[in-house]
C-alpha positions as CSV (number, residue, x, y, z in Angstrom):
1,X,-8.6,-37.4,18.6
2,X,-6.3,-35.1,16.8
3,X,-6.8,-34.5,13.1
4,X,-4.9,-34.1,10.5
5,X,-4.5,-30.8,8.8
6,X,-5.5,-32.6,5.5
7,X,-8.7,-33.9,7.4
8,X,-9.4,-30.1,9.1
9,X,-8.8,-28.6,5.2
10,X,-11.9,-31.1,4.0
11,X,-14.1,-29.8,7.2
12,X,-13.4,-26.6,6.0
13,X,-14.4,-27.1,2.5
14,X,-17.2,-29.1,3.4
15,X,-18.8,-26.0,5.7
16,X,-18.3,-23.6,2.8
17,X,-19.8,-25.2,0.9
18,X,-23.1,-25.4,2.9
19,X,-22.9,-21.7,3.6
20,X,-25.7,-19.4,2.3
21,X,-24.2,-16.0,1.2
22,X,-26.9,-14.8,-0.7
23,X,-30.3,-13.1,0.3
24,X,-32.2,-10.5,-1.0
25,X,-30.9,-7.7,-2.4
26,X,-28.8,-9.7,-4.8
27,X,-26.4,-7.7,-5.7
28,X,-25.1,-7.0,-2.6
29,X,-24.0,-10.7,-1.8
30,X,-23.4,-12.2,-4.8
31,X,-19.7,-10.6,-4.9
32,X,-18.8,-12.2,-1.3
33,X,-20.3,-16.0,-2.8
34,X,-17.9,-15.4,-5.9
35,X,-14.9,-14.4,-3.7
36,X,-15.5,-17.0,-1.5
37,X,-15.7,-19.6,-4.1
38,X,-12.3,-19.1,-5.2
39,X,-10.8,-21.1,-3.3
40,X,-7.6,-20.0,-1.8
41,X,-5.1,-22.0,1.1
42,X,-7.9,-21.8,3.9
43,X,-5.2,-21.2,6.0
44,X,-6.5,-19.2,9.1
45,X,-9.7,-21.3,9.2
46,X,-7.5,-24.4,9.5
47,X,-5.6,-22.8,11.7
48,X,-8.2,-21.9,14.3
49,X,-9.5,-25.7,14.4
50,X,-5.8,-26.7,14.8
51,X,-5.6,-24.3,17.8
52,X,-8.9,-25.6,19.3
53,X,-8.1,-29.3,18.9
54,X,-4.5,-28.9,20.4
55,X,-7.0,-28.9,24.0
56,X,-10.2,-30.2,23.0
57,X,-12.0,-33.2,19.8
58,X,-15.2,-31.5,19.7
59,X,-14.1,-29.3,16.9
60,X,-17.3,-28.6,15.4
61,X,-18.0,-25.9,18.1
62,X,-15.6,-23.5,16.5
63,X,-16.0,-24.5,13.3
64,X,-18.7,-21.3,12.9
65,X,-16.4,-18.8,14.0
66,X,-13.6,-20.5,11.7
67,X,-15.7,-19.7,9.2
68,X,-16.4,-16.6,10.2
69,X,-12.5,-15.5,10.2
70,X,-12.7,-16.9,6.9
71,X,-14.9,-14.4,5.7
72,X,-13.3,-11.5,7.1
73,X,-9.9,-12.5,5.5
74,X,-12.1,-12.5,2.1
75,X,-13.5,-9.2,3.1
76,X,-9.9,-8.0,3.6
77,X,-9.2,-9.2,0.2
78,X,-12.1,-7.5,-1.8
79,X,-11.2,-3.8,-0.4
80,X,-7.6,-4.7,-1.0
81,X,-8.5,-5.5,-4.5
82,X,-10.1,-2.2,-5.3
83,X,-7.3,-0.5,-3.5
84,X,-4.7,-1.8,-5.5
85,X,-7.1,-2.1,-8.8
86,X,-6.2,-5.4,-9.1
87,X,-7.1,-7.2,-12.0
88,X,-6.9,-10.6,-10.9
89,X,-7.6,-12.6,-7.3
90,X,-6.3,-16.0,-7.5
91,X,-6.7,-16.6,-11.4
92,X,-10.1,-15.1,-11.7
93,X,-11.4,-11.5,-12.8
94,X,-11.6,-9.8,-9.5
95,X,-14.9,-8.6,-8.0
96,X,-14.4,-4.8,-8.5
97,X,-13.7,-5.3,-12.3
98,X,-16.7,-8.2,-12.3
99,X,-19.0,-5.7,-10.8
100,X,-17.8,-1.9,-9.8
101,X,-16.0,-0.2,-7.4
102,X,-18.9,0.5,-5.1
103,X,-20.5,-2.7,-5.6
104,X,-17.6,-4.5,-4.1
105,X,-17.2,-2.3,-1.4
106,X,-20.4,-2.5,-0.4
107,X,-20.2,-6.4,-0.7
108,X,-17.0,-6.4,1.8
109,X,-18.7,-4.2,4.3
110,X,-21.4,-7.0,4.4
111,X,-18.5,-9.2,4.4
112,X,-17.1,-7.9,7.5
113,X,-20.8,-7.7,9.3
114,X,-21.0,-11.3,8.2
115,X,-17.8,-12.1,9.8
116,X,-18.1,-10.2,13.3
117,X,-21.9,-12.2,13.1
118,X,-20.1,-16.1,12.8
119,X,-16.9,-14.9,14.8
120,X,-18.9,-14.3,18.0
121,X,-20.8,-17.5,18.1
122,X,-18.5,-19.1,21.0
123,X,-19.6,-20.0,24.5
124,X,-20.6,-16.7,26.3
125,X,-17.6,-16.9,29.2
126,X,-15.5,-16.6,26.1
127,X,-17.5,-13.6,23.8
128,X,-15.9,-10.7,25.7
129,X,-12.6,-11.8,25.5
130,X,-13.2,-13.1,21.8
131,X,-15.0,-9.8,20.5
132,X,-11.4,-7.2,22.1
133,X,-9.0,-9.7,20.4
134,X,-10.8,-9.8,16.9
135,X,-10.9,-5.8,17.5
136,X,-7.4,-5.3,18.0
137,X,-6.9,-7.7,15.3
138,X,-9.3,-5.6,12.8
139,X,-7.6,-2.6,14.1
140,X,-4.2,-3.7,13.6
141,X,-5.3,-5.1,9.5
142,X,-6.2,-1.9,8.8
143,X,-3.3,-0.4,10.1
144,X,-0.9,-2.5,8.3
145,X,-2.9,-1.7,4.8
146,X,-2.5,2.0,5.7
147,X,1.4,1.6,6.0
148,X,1.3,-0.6,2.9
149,X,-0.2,2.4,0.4
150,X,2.1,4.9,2.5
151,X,5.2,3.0,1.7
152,X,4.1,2.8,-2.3
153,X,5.5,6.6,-2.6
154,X,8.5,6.8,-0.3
155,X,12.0,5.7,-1.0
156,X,13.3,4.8,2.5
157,X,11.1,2.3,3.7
158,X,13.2,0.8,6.3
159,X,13.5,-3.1,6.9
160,X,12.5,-3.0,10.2
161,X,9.4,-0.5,8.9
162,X,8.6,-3.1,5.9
163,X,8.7,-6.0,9.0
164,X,6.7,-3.9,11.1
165,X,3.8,-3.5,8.5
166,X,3.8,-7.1,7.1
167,X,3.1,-8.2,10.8
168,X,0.0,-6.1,10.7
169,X,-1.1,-6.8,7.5
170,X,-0.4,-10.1,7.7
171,X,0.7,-11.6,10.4
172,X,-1.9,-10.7,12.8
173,X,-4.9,-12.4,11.5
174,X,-3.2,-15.6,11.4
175,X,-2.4,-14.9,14.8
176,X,-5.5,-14.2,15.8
177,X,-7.2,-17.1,14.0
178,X,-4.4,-19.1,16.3
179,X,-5.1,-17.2,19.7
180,X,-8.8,-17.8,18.8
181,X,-9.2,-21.5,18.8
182,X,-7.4,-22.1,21.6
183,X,-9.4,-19.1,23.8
184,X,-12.8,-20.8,23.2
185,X,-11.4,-24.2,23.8
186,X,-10.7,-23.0,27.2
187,X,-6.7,-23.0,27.0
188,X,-4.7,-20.7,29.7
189,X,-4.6,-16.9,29.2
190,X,-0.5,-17.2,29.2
191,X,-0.8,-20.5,26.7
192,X,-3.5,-18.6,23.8
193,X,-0.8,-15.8,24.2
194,X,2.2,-17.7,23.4
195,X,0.2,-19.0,20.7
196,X,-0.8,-15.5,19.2
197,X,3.3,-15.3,19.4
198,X,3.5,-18.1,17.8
199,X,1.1,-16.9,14.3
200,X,3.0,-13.8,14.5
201,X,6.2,-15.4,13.8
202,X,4.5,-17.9,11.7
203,X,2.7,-15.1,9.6
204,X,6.1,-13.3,8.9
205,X,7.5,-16.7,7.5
206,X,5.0,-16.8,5.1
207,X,5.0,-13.3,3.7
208,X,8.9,-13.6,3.6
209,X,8.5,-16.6,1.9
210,X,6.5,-14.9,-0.5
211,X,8.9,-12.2,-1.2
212,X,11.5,-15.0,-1.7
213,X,9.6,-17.2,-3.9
214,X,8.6,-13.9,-6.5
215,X,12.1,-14.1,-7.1
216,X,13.9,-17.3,-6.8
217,X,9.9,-19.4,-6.9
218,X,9.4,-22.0,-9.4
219,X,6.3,-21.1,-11.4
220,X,5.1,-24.6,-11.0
221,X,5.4,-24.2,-7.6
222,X,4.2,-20.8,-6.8
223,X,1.3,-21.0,-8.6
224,X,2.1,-17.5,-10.2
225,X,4.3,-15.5,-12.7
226,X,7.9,-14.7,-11.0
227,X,9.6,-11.1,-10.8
228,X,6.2,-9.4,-10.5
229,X,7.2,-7.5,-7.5
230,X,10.6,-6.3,-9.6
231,X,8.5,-5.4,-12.1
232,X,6.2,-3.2,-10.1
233,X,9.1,-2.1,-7.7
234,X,7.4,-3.5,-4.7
235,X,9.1,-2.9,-1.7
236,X,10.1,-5.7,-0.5
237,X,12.7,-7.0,2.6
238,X,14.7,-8.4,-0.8
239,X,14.9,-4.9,-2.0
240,X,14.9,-2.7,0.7
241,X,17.7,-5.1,2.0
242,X,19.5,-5.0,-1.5
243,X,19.0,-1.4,-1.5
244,X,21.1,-1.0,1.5
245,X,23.9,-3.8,1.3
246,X,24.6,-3.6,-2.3
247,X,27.8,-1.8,-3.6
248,X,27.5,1.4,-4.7
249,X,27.8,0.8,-8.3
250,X,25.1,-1.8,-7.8
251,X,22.9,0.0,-5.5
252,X,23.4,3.0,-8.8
253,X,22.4,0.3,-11.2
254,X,19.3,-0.9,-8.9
255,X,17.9,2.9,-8.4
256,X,18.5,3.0,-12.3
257,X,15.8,0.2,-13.1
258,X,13.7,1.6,-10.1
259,X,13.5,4.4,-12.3
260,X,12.9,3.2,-15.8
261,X,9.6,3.8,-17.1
262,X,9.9,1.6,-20.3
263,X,11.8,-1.5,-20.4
264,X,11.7,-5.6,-21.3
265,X,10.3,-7.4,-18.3
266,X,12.5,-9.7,-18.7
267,X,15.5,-7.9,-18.8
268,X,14.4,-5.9,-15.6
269,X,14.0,-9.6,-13.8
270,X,17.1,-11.1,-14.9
271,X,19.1,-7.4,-14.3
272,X,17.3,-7.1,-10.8
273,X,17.9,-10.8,-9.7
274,X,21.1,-10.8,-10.5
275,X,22.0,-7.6,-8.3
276,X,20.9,-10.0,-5.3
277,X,22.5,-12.5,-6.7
278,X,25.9,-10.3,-6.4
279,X,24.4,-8.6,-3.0
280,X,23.8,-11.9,-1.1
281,X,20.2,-11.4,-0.9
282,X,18.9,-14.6,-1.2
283,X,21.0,-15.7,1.6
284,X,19.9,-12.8,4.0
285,X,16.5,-13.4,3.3
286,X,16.7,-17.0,4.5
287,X,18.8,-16.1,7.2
288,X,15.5,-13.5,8.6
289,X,13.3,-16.6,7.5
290,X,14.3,-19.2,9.4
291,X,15.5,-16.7,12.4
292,X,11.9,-16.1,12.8
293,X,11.2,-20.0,12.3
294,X,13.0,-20.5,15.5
295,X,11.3,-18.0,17.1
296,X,8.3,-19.6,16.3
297,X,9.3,-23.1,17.5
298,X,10.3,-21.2,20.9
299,X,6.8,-19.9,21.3
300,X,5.1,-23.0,20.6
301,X,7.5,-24.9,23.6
302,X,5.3,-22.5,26.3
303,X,2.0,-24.2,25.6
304,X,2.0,-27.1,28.1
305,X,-0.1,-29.9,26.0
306,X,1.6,-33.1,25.3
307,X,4.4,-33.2,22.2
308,X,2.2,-35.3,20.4
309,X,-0.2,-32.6,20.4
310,X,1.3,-30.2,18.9
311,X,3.2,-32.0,15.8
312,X,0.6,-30.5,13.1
313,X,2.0,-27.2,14.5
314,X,5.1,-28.0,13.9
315,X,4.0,-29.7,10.3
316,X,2.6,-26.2,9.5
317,X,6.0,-24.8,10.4
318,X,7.9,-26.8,8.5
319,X,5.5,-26.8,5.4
320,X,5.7,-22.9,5.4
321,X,9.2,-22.5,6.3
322,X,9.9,-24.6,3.7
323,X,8.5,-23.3,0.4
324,X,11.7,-23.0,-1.4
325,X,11.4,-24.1,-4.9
């Protein structure tokens, strides 16, 4: 049978919610229960089980390892947190400010061990080739976070350098999480590939989409505040983009609020937004978006399962490539 992505969402939820974080000492797993409880899109979970029923119903043999990449996305998320000294994960206090520093790094080193632990529970004609992909996938997270903090103090981050690093950081887990269900359901080396494709492209939708939405989101929508990457000067495709198609006396004016230690928020999101406005950047952004939408769609004609079979794919897709508002 081939579920829907609502119906995989609700296995999802109903597995975490049996798992059993906690053991003795406390305080070293109660930070990965509280991250894990925040809920979040489940999105690489769902995607894995997506992957694996494309070729096979029995979806409750990768649902452990679903899990498991689950867990390591969290585990991603708690280092990132202390890296960035977030206050805030998804509306609650995050777990470096709930706890300390070394508490929650601790915690996501557990996470991680966790993770590699649930990921690896597949058939053993698949472990080998499930263990190097998740590896090159760990690798290539940590890699893309590296760039990320580089890129926080220099001022020509390049759009192809931004693309680049938002693949790794991104992208490649929900590749992986792709290539993975459809490995351990015993699909064709060349057909898991085309999938990993696939997430890659998929992956760079969604953190495009992201960048778009900060800007031109409804709140409503988005679920958070807009113009928080103009405020913090994130560098974004929007404004490395801006940066290099505006006109000069807009590109002057865009370095000037770059610059600016003390101003209205406000002001600096209306000023900022309206230099894309003038630049075209909203419409070069969607241009890039749905460029790598089709390049999705091509990857996802190579795996040779009937149409049918692949319309929650294309659901995704369209869902992700279509967050506009």
């Amino acid at each position: 049978m081939m579920y829907t992505i609502q119906e995989l969402r609700d296995r999802v939820k109903a597995e975490l919610d049996k798992q059993a974080y906690v053991e003795e000492p406390y305080s070293l797993f109660e930070p990965i229960k509280y991250i894990m409880e925040d809920g979040g899109k489940r999105l690489r979970p769902v995607l894995t089980l997506m992957a694996y029923n494309l070729y096979r119903d029995d979806i409750e043999k990768v649902m452990t390892s679903a899990i498991g990449i689950e867990i390591f996305h969290n585990y991603t998320l708690l280092h990132d947190d202390v890296m960035d000294d977030a206050e805030l994960r998804r509306g609650r206090q995050t777990a470096h400010k709930k706890w300390n520093n070394n508490v929650a790094i601790l915690s996501g080193d557990a996470a991680a061990i966790t993770a590699y632990k649930q990921i690896e529970a597949v058939d053993d004609i698949y472990l080998r080739r499930t263990i190097d992909g998740f590896n090159q996938v760990a690798m290539d997270v940590c890699k893309g976070q590296q760039y990320d903090m580089e890129f926080e103090t220099r001022n020509d981050v390049t759009a192809e350098e931004y693309l680049h690093m938002i693949y790794l950081k991104t992208s490649v887990l929900i590749a992986g999480s792709i290539r993975h269900g459809a490995l351990v359901a015993g699909a064709p080396e060349n057909e898991y590939n085309a999938l990993y494709d696939f997430g890659g492209y998929l992956g760079l939708v969604f953190q495009l989409q992201d960048d778009y939405l900060d800007v031109y989101g409804d709140v409503a929508e988005f679920g958070k505040k807009i113009g928080g990457d103009i405020l913090s000067n994130k560098k974004t495709y929007m404004l490395i983009k801006a940066l290099e198609l505006a006109s000069p006396a807009d590109k002057a004016l865009l370095q000037e609020w770059l610059q600016k230690k003390e101003f209205d928020p406000a002001e600096k999101i209306r000023a900022v937004t309206e230099i894309y406005d003038r630049t075209g950047i909203r419409e070069v952004a969607m241009a890039k978006i749905d460029d790598y939408m089709e390049k999705s769609r091509e990857a996802l004609a190579k795996v040779n399962v009937p149409e049918e079979r692949k319309e929650r794919f294309r659901e995704m897709t369209e869902y992700i490539g279509g967050r506009r508002k």
